[in-house]
C-alpha positions in Angstrom: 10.1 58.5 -31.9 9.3 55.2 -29.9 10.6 52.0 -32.2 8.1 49.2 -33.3 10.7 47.3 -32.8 10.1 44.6 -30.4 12.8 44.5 -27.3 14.7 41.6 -25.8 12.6 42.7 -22.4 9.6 43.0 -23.9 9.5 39.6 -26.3 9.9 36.3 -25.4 12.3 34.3 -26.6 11.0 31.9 -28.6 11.3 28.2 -28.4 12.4 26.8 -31.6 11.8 22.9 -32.3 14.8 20.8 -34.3 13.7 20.9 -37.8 12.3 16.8 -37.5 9.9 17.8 -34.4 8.8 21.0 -36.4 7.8 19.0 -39.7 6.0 15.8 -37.7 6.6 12.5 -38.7 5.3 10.9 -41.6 2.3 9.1 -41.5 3.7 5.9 -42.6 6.1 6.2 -40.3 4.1 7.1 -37.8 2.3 4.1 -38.0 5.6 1.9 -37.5 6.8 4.1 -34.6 3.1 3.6 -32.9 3.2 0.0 -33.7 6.8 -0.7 -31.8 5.7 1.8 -29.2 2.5 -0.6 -28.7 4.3 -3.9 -28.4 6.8 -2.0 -26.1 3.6 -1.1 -23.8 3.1 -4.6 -23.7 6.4 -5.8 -22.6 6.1 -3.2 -19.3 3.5 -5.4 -18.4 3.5 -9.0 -16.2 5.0 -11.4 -17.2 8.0 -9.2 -18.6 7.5 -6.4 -16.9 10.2 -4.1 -18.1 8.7 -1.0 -16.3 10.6 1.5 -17.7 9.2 0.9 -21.2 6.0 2.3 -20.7 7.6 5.9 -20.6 9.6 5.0 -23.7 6.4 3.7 -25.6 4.7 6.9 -24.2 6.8 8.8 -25.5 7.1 7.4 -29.2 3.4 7.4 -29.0 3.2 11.2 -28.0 5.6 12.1 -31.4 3.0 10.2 -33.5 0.5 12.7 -33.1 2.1 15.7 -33.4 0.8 17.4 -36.8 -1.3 15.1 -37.2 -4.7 15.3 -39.0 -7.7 13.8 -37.3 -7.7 10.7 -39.6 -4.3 10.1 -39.5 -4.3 10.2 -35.8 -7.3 7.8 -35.7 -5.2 5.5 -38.0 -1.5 6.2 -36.1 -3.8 5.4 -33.1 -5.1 2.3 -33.7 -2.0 0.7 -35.3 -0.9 1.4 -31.5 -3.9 0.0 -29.8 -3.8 -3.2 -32.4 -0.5 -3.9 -31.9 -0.2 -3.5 -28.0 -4.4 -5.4 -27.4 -3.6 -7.8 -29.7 -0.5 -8.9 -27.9 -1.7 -7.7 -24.0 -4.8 -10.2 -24.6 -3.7 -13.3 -26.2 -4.8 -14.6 -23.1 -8.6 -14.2 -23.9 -8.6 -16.5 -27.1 -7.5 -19.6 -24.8 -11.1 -19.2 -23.2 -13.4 -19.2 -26.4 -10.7 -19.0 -28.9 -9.7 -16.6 -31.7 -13.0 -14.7 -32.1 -13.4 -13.6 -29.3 -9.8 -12.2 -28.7 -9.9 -10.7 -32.6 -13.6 -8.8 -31.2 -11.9 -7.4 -28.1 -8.7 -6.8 -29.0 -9.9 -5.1 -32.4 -12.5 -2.6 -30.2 -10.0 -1.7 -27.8 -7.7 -0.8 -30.8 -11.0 1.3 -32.7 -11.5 3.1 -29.1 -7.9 3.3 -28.7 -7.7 5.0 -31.8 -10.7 7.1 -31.8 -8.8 8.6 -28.4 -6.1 9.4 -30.1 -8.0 12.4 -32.2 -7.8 14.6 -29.1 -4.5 14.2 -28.8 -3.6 15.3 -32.1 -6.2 18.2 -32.0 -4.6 19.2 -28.9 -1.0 19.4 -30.1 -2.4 21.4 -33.2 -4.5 23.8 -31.4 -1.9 24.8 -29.1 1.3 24.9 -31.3 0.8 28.7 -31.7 1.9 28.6 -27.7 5.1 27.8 -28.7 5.6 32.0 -28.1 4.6 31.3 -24.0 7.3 29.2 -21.8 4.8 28.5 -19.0 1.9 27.6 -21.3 4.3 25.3 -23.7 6.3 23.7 -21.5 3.2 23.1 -18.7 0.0 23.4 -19.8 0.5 21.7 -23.2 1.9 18.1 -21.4 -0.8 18.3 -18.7 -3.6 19.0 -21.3 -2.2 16.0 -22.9 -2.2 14.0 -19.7 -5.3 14.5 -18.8 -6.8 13.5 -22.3 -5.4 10.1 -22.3 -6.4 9.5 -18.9 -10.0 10.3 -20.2 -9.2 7.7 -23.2 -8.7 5.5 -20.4 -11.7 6.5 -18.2 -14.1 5.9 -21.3 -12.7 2.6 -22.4 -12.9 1.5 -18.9 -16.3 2.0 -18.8 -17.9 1.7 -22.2 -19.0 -1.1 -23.5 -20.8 -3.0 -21.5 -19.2 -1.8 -18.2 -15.9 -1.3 -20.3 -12.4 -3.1 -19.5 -10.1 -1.2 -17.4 -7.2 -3.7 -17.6 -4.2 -2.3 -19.4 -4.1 0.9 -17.3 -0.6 3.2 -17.5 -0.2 3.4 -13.4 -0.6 -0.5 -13.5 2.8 -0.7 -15.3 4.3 0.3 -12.6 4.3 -2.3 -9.6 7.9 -3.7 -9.8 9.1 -0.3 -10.1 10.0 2.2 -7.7 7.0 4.6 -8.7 3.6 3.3 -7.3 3.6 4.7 -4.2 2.0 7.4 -5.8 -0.9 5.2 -6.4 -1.9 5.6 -2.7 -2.3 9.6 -2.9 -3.8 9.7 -6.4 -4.9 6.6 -7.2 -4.1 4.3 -10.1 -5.9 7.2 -12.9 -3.7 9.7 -11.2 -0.2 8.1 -11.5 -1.4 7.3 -15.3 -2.0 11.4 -15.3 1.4 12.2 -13.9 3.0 9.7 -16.1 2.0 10.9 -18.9 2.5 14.6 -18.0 6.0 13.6 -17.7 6.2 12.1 -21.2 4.3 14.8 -22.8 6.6 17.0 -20.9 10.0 15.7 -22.4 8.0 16.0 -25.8 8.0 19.3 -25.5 11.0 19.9 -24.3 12.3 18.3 -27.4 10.1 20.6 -29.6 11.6 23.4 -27.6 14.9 23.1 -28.9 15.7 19.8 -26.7 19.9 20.1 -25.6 20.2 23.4 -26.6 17.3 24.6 -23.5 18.1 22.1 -20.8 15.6 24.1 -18.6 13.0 23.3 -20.1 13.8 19.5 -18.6 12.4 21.1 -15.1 8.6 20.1 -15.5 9.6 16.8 -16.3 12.2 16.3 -13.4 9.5 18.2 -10.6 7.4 15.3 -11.7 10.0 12.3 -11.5 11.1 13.2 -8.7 7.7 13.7 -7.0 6.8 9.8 -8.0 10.3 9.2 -6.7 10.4 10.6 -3.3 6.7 10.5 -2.2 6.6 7.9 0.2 3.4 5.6 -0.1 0.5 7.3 2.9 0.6 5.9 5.6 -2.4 3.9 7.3 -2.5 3.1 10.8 -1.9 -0.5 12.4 -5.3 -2.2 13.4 -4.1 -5.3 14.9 -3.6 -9.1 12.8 -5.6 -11.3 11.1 -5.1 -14.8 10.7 -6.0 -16.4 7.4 -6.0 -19.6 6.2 -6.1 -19.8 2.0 -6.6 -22.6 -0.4 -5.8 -23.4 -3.8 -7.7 -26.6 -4.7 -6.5 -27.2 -8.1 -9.4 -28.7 -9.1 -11.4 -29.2 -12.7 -12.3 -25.2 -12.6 -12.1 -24.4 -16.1 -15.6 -23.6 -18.2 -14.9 -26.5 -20.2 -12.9 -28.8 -18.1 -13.6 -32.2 -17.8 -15.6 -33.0 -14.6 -18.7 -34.1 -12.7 -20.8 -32.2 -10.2 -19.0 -32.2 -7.3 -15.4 -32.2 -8.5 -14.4 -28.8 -7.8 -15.7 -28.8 -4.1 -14.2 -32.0 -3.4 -10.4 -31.3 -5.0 -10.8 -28.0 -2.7 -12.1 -30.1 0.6 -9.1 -32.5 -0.1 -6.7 -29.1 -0.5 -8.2 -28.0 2.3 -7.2 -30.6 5.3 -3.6 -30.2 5.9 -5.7 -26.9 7.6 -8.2 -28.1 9.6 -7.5 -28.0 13.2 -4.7 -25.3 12.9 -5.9 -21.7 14.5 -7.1 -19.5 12.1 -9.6 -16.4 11.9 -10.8 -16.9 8.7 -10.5 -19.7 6.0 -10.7 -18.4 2.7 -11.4 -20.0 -1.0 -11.3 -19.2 -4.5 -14.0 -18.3 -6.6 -15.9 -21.0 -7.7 -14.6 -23.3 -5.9 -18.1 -24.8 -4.9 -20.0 -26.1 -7.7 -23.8 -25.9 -6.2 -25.7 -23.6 -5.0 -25.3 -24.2 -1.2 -28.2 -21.6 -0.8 -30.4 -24.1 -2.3 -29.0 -27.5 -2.2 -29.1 -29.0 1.6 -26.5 -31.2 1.2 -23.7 -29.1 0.0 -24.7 -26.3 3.0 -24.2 -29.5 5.5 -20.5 -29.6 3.8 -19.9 -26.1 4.1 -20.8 -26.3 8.1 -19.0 -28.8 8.3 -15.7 -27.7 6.9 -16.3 -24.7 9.3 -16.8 -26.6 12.1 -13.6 -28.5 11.4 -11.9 -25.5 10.6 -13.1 -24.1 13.9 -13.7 -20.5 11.9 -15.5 -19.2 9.3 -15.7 -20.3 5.4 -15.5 -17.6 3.0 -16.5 -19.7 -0.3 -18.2 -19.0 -3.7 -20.6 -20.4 -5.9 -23.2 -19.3 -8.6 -26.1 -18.6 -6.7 -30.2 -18.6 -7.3 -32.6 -16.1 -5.5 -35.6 -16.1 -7.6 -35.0 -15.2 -11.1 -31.4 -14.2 -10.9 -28.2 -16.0 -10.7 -25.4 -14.4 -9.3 -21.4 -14.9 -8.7 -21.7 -14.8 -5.4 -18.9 -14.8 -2.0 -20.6 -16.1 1.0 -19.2 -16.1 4.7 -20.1 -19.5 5.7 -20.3 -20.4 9.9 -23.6 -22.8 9.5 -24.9 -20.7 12.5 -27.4 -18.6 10.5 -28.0 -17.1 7.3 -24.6 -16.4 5.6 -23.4 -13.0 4.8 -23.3 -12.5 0.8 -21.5 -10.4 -1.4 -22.6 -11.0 -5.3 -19.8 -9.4 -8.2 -20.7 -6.1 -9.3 -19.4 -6.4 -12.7 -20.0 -9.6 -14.3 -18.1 -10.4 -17.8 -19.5 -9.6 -20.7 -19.5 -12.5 -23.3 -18.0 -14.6 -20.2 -20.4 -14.2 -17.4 -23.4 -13.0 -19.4 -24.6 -11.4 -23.1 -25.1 -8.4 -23.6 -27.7 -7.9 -26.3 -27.9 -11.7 -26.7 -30.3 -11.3 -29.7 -28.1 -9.6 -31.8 -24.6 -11.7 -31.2 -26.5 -14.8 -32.0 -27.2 -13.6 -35.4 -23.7 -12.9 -35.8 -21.5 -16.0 -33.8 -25.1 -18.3 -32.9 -22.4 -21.1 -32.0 -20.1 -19.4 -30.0 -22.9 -17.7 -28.2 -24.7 -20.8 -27.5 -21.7 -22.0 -25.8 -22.0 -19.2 -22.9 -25.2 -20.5 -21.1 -24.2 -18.8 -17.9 -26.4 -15.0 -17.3 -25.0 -13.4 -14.0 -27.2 -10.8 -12.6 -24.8 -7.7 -11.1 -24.7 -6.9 -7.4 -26.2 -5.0 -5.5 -24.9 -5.6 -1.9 -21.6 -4.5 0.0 -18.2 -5.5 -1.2 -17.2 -6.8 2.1 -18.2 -9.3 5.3 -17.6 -8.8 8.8 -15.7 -11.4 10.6 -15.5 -11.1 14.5 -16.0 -7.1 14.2 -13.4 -6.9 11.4 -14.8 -6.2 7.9 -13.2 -7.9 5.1 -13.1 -6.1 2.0 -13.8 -8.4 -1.6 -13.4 -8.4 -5.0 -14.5 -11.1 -7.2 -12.1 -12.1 -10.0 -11.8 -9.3 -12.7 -14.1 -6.8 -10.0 -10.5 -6.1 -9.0 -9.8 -3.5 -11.6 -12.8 -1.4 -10.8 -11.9 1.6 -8.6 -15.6 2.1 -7.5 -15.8 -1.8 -5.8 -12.1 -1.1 -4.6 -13.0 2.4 -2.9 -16.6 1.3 -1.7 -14.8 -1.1 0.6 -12.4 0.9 2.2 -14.8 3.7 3.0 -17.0 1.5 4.5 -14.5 0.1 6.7 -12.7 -2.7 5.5 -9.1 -3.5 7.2 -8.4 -6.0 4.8 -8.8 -6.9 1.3 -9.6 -11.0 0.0 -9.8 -11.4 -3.5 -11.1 -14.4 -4.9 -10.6 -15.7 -8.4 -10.5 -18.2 -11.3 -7.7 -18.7 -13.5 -8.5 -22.0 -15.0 -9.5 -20.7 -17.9 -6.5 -19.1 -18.5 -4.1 -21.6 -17.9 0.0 -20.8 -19.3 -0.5 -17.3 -19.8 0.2 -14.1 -18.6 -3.7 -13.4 -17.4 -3.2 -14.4 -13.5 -0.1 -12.2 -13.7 -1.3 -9.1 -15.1 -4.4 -9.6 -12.8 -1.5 -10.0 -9.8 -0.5 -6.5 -10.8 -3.8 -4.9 -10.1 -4.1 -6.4 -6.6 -0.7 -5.5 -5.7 -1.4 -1.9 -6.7 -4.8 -2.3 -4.6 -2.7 -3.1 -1.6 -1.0 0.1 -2.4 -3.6 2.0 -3.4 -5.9 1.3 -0.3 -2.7 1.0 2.5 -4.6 -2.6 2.8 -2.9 -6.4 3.0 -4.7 -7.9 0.5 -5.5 -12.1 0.1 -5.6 -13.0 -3.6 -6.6 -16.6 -3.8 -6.9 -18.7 -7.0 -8.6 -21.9 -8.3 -5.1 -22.8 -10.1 -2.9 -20.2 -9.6 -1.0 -17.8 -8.4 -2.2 -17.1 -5.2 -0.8 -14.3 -3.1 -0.8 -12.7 0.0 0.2 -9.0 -0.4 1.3 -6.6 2.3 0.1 -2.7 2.9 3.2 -2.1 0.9 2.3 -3.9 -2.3 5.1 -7.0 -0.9 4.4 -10.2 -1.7 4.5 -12.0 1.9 3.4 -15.4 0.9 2.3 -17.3 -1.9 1.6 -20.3 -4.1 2.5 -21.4 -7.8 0.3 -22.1 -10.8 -1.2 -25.6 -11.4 -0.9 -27.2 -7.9 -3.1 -27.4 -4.9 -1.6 -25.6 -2.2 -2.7 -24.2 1.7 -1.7 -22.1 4.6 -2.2 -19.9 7.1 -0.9 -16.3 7.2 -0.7 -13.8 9.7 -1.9 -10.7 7.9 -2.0 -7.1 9.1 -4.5 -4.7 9.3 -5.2 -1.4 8.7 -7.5 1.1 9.3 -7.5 4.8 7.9 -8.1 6.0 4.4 -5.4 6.9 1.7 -6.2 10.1 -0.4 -6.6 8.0 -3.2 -9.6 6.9 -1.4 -11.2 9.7 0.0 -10.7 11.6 -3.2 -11.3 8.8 -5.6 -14.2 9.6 -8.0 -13.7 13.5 -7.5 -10.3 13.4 -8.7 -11.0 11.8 -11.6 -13.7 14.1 -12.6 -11.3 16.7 -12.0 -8.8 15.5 -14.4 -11.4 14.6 -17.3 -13.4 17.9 -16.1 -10.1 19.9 -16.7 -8.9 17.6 -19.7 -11.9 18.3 -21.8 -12.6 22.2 -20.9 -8.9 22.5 -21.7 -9.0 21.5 -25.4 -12.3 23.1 -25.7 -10.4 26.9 -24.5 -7.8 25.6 -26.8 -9.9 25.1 -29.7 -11.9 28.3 -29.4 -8.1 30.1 -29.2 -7.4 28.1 -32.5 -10.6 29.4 -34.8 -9.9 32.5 -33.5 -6.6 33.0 -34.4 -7.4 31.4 -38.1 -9.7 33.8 -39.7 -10.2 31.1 -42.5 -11.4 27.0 -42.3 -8.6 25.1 -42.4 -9.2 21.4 -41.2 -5.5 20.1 -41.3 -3.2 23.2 -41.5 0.2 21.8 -41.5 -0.6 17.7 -41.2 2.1 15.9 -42.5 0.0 13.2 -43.6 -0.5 13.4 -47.3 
């Protein structure tokens, strides 16, 4: 007679959770734990930038959704998001003040919640995989990976061109992991950061110390981020750059008079002149006319050039026709000037969206943005004796797309030009430092990052800061910069890897949910929560 018994060959054996990560956690603990794990986000960020925090917040975060009901999730969610926006952006109520930080802050926290329902759904549809090793201990923690990166795709993209600024991979620039950044890309080393997270999760739920092999998926992906040099691009010869910080009245609101700005960066600008330089670079806004329409600041532009003996790469907010645009111009007097015009102007900062409606809502506070940038349409980068210079104006920096287009189309160096002076005393020019250090990285590209006010930077191939200037004082030199030509991974792949990881995230939970219904012959909309 052949048993019914099930064999120790033939049945696997399975994983059993300690009894805390088989009953969840409460939601009102939940809540706390997501709220710490938020403000702990915070802290891996510029200025503290305690690195290794992110992976503890992740982590924390991770627990909160397990057996979790869609609700609760949204709620566990957004206690995370308020806590870790509300502290990240501070920055944003010196500009406008508090109503405009409590809007942002509060949306990212409702989308950062809202995100959070996939997660839950995903550890609830696949806790009868507890039975498969491979599936558990794998698939689970990259299903999960991939569904935060979307949260992150979406949010950095919606609203109103989004705001992909707190980004997981972007925690990681004084650490020893962001080499990565070069073969994945910045959503990438978010992916694999996560997956290692969510893969110590479920090691825990596995029986944690009692199956210390189930640590392996974990440690292949730590170690990967550890030992993965960055790619390597190839030596295209030096640049020679002169930057300026002109300290000048830059601010929105700052007290001033037409002409202030451009002439606190002319007087920055003369320890310079008749030094040998390439290229002569300036912040963002640091002319304040239209030199495209004004004759007499384009005769002061040629010449400063002409004096500098090289060309001026300046901006100003500039007219052609109806629209006005933020726009970089390569200045030699000897012709019409090459432009670049910022691709993603601010919402609420550099334009307003839907204008009609937010004046019935804040008329005051809207009427106090008069500015309407028009986005651009032309390439992010100017050629300067054969070498194109890749660009990124102000918060353009933390969209891949302007990042990518320039390094495809050729660019051996990066200059991004900004304003801070709206930000003065807090962490904004630092967190915004992050992003072009992980550029540099990213791309295999030095990269110039020049500021009204401060800090300015010049950062190697390597993400190594090689020179440099401190906040609220007018500063100027000339660097020798290298350059590179080649394209990282990150690069080539770019967009299609991030389809791949959303493409994959999302036909995951759907195979995951269909497994689910099926296995439940009968509704049940929150089998097991533990938030009652």
């Amino acid at each position: 007679m052949l048993s019914t018994a099930p064999s120790q060959t033939d049945t696997p054996t399975p994983l059993v959770a300690p009894a805390a990560a088989r009953r969840g956690v409460p939601l009102w603990a939940a809540i706390l734990l997501a709220a710490i794990a938020g403000g702990l986000l915070d802290l891996s960020f510029p200025a503290v930038g305690w690195w290794p925090l992110a992976f503890v917040s992740i982590i924390l975060a991770l627990c909160t959704m397990i057996r979790r009901s869609s609700g609760g999730a949204f709620l566990v969610g957004a206690a995370f998001g308020a806590a870790f926006y509300f502290i990240h952006l501070v920055w944003v109520g010196t500009y406008l003040g508090p109503v405009p930080w409590v809007a942002l802050a509060g949306l990212e926290a409702v989308l950062f919640g809202v995100g959070a329902i996939p997660l839950a759904l995903a550890y609830r549809w696949t806790d009868r995989a507890r039975g498969h090793v491979i599936l558990w201990l794998v698939g689970v923690p990259l299903l999960v990976a991939g569904l935060w990166s979307v949260r992150e795709l979406v949010m950095g993209s919606w609203p109103y061109s989004g705001f992909p600024w707190a980004r997981i991979g972007m925690t990681q620039a004084n650490g020893p992991l962001p080499e990565a950044a070069s073969w994945v890309g910045v959503t990438g080393l978010s992916f694999l950061i996560v997956a290692a997270c969510a893969s110590l999760v479920q090691w825990w739920r596995a029986g944690g110390l009692r199956r210390m092999a189930g640590l392996l998926p974990a440690a292949v992906i730590v170690t990967a981020l550890l030992v993965v040099p960055q790619f390597p691009t190839g030596d295209a010869g030096r640049l020679d750059i002169g930057w300026v910080q002109g300290n000048g009245p830059s601010g929105y609101f700052d007290d001033r008079t037409p002409g202030d700005v451009l002439a606190a960066q002319t007087t920055a600008t003369a320890p310079l002149l008749g030094e040998d330089m390439d290229l002569l670079v300036w912040p963002e806004g640091a002319v304040d006319s239209d030199p495209l329409t004004d004759p007499a600041t384009a005769r002061r532009l040629t010449d400063l050039a002409a004096q500098a003996g090289a060309p001026l790469l300046a901006n100003a907010a500039t007219a052609r026709g109806s629209d006005v645009f933020n726009t970089s111009m390569l200045w030699d007097g000897q012709g019409t000037p090459q432009l670049h015009d910022k691709v993603n102007p601010v919402p609420f900062g550099e334009y307003v969206p839907d204008r009609w409606f937010y004046e019935r809502i804040v008329p005051d506070l809207i009427g106090l943005i008069q500015r309407e940038y028009t986005p651009g349409q032309n390439p992010p980068f100017v050629t300067v004796d054969g070498v194109k210079v890749g660009l990124a104006i102000c918060f353009d920096v933390i969209y891949d797309s302007v990042i990518w287009d320039g390094a495809r189309q050729g660019a051996q160096v990066y200059v991004f030009q900004t304003n801070n002076a709206d930000f003065r005393g807090t962490d904004e020019n630092l967190q915004q430092l992050t992003f072009a250090r992980m550029r540099a990285i990213e791309t295999g590209r030095a990269v110039v990052n020049v500021s009204t006010v401060g800090t300015s930077q010049v950062i190697a191939p390597d993400g190594q800061i090689i020179d440099g200037a401190g906040v609220d004082k007018a500063a100027a030199a000339i660097t020798r910069v290298p350059l590179r030509e080649g394209l990282t991974p990150a690069v080539v792949l770019g967009g299609a890897l991030t389809a791949l990881i959303a493409l994959g995230a999302i036909t995951g939970l759907t195979i995951a949910g269909i497994g689910h219904r099926r296995h439940h012959h009968r509704p049940q909309t929150a089998r097991g929560a533990t938030d009652a």
